[in-house]
N, C-alpha and C positions, 0 to 999 in steps of 0.2 A: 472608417477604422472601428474596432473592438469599442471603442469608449463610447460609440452611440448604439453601441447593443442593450443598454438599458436605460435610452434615455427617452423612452416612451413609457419607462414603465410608473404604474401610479405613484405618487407622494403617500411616503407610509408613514405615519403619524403614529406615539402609542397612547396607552390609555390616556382618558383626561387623567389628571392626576387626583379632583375628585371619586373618581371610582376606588371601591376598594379593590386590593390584591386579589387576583385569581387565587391565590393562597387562603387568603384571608376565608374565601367562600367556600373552598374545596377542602379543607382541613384534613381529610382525611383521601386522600388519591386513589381512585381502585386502578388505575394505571400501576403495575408492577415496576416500577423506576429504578435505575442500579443500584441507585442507595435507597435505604431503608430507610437511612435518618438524614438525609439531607434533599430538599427539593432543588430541582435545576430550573434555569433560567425559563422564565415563560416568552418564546418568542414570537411576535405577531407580524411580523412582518419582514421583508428582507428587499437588496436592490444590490446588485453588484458586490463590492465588498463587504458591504454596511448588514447586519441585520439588527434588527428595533426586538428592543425590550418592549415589556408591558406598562413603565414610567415614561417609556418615550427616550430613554439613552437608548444611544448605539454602538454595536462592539464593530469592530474592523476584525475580518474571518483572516488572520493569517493564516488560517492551518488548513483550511478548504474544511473545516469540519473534522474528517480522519483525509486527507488527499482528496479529500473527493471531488470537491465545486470549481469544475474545472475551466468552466467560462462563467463564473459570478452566479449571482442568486438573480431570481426576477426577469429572465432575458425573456422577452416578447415573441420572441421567433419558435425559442424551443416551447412556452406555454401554448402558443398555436397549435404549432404542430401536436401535439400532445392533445388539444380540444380537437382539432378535425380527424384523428384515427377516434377517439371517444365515440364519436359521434359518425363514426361509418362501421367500424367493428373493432369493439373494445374489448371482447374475449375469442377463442375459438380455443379447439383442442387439435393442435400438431400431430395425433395420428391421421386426424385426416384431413387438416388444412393448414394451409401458409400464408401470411398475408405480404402484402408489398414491403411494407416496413422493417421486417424479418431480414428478407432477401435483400433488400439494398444496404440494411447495417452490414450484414455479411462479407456484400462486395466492396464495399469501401474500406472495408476491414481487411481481406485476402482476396480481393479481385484480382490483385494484380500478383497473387501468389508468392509473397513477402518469405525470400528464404526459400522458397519451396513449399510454405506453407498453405494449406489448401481451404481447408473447411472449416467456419467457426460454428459454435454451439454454446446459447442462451439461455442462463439460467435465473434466477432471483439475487442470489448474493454471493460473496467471496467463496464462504465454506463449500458452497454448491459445487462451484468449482473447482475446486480443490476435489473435495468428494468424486465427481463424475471426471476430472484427470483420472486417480486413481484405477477406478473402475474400466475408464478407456485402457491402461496401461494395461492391466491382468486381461480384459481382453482380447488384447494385440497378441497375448501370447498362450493365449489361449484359443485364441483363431489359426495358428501357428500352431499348435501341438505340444508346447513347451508346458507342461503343466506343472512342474518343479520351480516354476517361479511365481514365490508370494511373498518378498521380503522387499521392502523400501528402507532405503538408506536417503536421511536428513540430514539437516545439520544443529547444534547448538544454537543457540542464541538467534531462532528464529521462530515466526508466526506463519500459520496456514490457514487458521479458520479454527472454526466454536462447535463442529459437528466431531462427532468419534473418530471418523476418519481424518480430516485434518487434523482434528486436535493431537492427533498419535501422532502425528509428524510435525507436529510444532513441541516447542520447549520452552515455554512462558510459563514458568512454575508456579506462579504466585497461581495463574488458570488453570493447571494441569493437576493442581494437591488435592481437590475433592475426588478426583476419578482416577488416580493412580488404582492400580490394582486390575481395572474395569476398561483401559486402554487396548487395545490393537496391539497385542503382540508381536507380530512379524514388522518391527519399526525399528532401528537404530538409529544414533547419533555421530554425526563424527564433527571436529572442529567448525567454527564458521571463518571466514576469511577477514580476519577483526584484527588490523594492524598496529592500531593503536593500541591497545592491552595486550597481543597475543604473538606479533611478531618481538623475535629475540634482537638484542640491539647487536649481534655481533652476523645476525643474517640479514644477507642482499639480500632484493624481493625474487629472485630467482630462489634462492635458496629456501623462502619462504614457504611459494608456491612449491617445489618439489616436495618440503613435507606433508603442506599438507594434503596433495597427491598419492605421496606413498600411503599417508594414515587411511584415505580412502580406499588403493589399491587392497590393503591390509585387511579395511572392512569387508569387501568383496568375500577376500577369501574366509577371512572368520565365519562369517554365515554361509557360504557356500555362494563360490562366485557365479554358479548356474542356476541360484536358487532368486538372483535378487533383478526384480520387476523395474524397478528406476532409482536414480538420484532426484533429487528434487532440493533446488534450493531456490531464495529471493536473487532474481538480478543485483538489483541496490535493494538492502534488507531496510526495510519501515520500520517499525515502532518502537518493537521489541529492543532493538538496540541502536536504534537513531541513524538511518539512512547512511549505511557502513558500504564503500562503493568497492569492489571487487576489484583485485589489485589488478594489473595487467597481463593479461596471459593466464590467469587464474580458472575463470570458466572452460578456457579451450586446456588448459591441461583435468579438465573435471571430467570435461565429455570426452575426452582421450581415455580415459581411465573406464567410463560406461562401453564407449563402442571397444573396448582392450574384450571385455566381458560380454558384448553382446548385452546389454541394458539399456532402456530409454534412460533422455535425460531432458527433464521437465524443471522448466521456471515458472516461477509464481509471481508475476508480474500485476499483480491486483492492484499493489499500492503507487509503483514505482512505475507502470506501463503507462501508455496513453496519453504521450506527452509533456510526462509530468516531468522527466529527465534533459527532456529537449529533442529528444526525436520516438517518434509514435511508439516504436518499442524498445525499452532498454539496451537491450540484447546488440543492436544493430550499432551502440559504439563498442561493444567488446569482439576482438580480434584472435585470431589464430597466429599459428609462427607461416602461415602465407598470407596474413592480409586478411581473412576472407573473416565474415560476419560468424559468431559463436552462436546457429542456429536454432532451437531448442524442436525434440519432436514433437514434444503436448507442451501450451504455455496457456497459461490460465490471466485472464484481463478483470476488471471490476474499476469500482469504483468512479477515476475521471471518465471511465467510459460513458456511464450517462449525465457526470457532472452534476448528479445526486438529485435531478427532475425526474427519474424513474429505478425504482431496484431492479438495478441487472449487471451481471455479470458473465463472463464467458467461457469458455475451452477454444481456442485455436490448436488447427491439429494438421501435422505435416502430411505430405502427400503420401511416403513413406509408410504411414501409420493406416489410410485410409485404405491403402491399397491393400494391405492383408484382409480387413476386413470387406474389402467389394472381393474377395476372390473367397472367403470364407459364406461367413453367414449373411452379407450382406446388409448389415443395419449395426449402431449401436445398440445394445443391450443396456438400456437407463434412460430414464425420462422422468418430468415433472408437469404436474398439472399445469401450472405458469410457466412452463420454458417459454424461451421468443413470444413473450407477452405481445402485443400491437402494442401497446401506450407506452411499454419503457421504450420497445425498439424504436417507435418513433422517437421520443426525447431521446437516444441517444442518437441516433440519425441527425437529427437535426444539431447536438451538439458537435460533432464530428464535423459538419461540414461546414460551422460556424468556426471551428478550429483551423480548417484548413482553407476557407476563404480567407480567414484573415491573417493567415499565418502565424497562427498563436505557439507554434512552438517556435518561431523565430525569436517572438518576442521574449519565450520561455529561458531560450540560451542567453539573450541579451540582459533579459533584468537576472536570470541564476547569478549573471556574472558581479552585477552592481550589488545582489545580497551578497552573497560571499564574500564581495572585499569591504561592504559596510561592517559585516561581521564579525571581521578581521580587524578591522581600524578600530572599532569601539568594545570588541570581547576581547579579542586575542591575546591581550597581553594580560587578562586581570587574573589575580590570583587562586581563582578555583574556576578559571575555564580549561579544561584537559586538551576538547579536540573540537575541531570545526570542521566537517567536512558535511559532503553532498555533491549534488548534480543539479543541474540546471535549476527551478523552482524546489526542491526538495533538500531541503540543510537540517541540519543537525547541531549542538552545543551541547558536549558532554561534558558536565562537569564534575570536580572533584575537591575531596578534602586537604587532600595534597599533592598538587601540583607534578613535584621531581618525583615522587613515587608512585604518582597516578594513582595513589588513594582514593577510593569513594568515597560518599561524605557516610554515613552511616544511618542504614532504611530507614529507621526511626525520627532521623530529621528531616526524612521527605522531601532535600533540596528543589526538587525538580517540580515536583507537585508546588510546592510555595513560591515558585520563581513562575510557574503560571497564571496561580490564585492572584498573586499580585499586578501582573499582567493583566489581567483581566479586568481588575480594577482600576484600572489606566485605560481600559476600551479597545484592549489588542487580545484577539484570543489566539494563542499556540497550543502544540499538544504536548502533554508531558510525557515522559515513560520513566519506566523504574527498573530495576533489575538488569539495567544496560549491561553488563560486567558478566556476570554470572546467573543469571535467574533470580538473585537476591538482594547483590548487590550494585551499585549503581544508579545514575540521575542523569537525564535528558530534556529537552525541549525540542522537538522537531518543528518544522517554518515550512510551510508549502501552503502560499496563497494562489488563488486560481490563476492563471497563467496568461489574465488580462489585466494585473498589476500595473502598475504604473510606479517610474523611479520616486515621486515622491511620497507613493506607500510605502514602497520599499523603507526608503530614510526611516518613516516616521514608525512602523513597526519595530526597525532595529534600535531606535534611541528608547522605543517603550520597554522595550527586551533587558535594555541595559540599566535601565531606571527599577526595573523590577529586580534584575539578579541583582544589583546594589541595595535595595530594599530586604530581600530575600538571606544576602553574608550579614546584615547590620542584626536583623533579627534574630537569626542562629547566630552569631557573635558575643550576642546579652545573654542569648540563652545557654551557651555551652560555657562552662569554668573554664576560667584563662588557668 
């Protein structure tokens, strides 16, 4: 089973604790670090769930990092694999070579034409792909003749990536406030599918979904419904606003509304794909009004894809989309020195199949299920938990200032960020987010341990969780005037 995938790996031990602080010695970091004024954790080592400090404590990775560590830290299999491409061809350049590694991530990936979907395409990270989506989309209609199509329609209250081009189609404000002005013009917004804050208490979820269908039909037309290249939104949205899962029928009334217009329709499944849901790609439990899977034509993977042993992420691309361009020019138009690297495609190769020997997204549906109702039994009821929701390994705890009004607490008390901090300080790390609500306002902790969990991580993550947000109301409690 999964639980002896890292038990060959070495005993990681941290500093003796007479050594001074890597801190201590380095005072001054030419590492550009995201804060300016605060140094992060020095890690030396790592095994499965556990990664080692530099005093020798250990955190337990609830959060995969960002999603990412999706069969644990330290696995032996995929550090091989990873030494033996090194050590037979560790670079080439994809105009005029391929290597093994490449080609069988691929086939494991759409061999078997998942959807209809055909061809994948490796790149370094999320934004990449997002970016070269993009690009594929304006060229499919541009290989096609359609040259009046340059507009992308997004959504609110989601993430695409840290390049211009994702970043135009994400809406992370707190990210987006230096380079307003300097952004991608041809990019709209329309609602995101956020039912906790944003559906009316007096609409069914039909009701729901039909507006916010129409808002989008509406969008079509506002910018010119012949003018616009794709919709683009997350499966289950990540960070931005805490693993928000798509009502039913939602997505297939999305892509009803693109194929109405003759428009792709692209998921960004970076954070939420890869088994992180409980089956390899999101998309594949959302449904149509016959049953059939809510396909995407470009769907962009990252993250658990290499379970964070190599940067790589991808483009999967329908058949549909390939075939304009084999009868046009014949080739994508984009490329990267590092595309389909040998050494990530191996560590992801080798991840993947460690996934699906061991059936890791069985496990993924079985323990989602045991977080979710720990979540439930020990948040559910407390006073400034709002919502609980998620999919298989990937939850979410929105919390608020008040409850029956689903008040946020207010940004300046940073709920979310101090019910981490303190977590942290317990030797559980989750990922916070802010701006859940609106870009401003709002407080989250997202939960996505790698998908090799075991129920009695599970427990002991969710009792730290709750010992933190009780640490976290007592704090802001003194601090705010009764």
């Amino acid at each position: 089973m999964w639980n002896q995938l890292h038990e060959t790996s070495p005993t990681v031990t941290g500093a003796p604790s007479s050594q001074k602080s890597f801190w201590t010695e380095h005072p001054r970091p030419s590492l550009l670090h995201r804060s300016l004024h605060e140094r992060p954790l020095l890690a030396t080592g790592s095994s499965g769930l556990k990664i080692t400090l530099e005093d020798g404590s250990q955190v337990l990775d609830a959060c995969g990092g960002a999603a990412v560590a999706s069969i644990g830290h330290g696995c032996q299999e995929v550090l091989a694999a990873i030494a033996e491409q090194a050590q037979s061809i560790s670079y080439v350049h994809t105009a005029t070579y391929t290597t093994a590694s490449a080609e069988k991530l691929a086939d494991i990936l759409v061999g078997n034409r998942p959807g209809g979907i055909s061809k994948a395409f490796f790149v370094g990270s999320g934004s990449e792909a997002v970016d070269g989506a993009m690009k594929l989309a304006r060229q499919y209609f541009y290989e096609k003749g359609d040259l009046g199509r340059k507009h992308f329609i997004a959504r609110k209250q989601a993430y695409h990536g840290n390049t211009f081009g994702s970043m135009s189609l994400s809406s992370n404000l707190s990210r987006l406030k230096p380079y307003q002005g300097i952004l991608l013009p041809n990019v709209s917004h329309v609602s995101p599918c956020y039912r906790y804050q944003y559906q009316s208490q007096d609409e069914t979820t039909e009701d729901y979904i039909a507006r916010l269908a129409t808002e989008l039909d509406s969008e079509f037309q506002r910018v010119g419904a012949n003018t616009v290249i794709a919709f683009i939104a997350e499966t289950v949205v990540g960070a931005t606003c805490g693993c928000v899962t798509p009502e039913p029928g939602y997505l297939a009334a999305m892509q009803a509304v693109c194929r109405k217009h003759g428009a792709l329709f692209i998921l960004d499944e970076i954070m939420c794909g890869m088994g992180r849901t409980g089956t390899m790609f999101a998309w594949e439990q959302e449904r149509d009004g016959d049953g059939k899977p809510v396909v995407p034509d470009i769907m962009t993977i990252g993250k658990g894809l290499g379970g964070g042993y190599g940067p790589i992420s991808g483009i999967l691309v329908h058949q549909k989309v390939v075939d304009v361009l084999d009868c046009g020019s014949g080739s994508f138009n984009h490329g990267h020195t590092f595309q389909a690297h040998p050494v990530s495609c191996a560590a992801a190769l080798a991840v993947q199949r460690i996934i699906r020997r061991h059936d890791l997204l069985g496990n993924c549906v079985k323990m989602g299920l045991i977080l979710e109702r720990c979540l439930r039994e020990r948040l559910g009821d407390k006073e400034h938990v709002g919502d609980i929701r998620g999919r298989g390994l990937f939850y979410a705890v929105e919390f608020v200032q008040d409850r029956g009004e689903k008040r946020p607490w207010e940004p300046k008390q940073q709920f979310g960020l101090l019910v981490q901090k303190e977590a942290l300080k317990l030797g559980v790390a989750v990922y916070p987010g802010t701006g859940t609500v609106d870009g401003i306002r709002g407080d989250h902790i997202l939960i996505a341990p790698p998908l090799t969990v075991k129920e009695n991580e599970i427990r002991h993550i969710v009792e730290v969780v709750a010992e933190a947000y009780k640490i976290a109301v007592e704090l802001l409690t003194r601090a705010i005037p009764q």
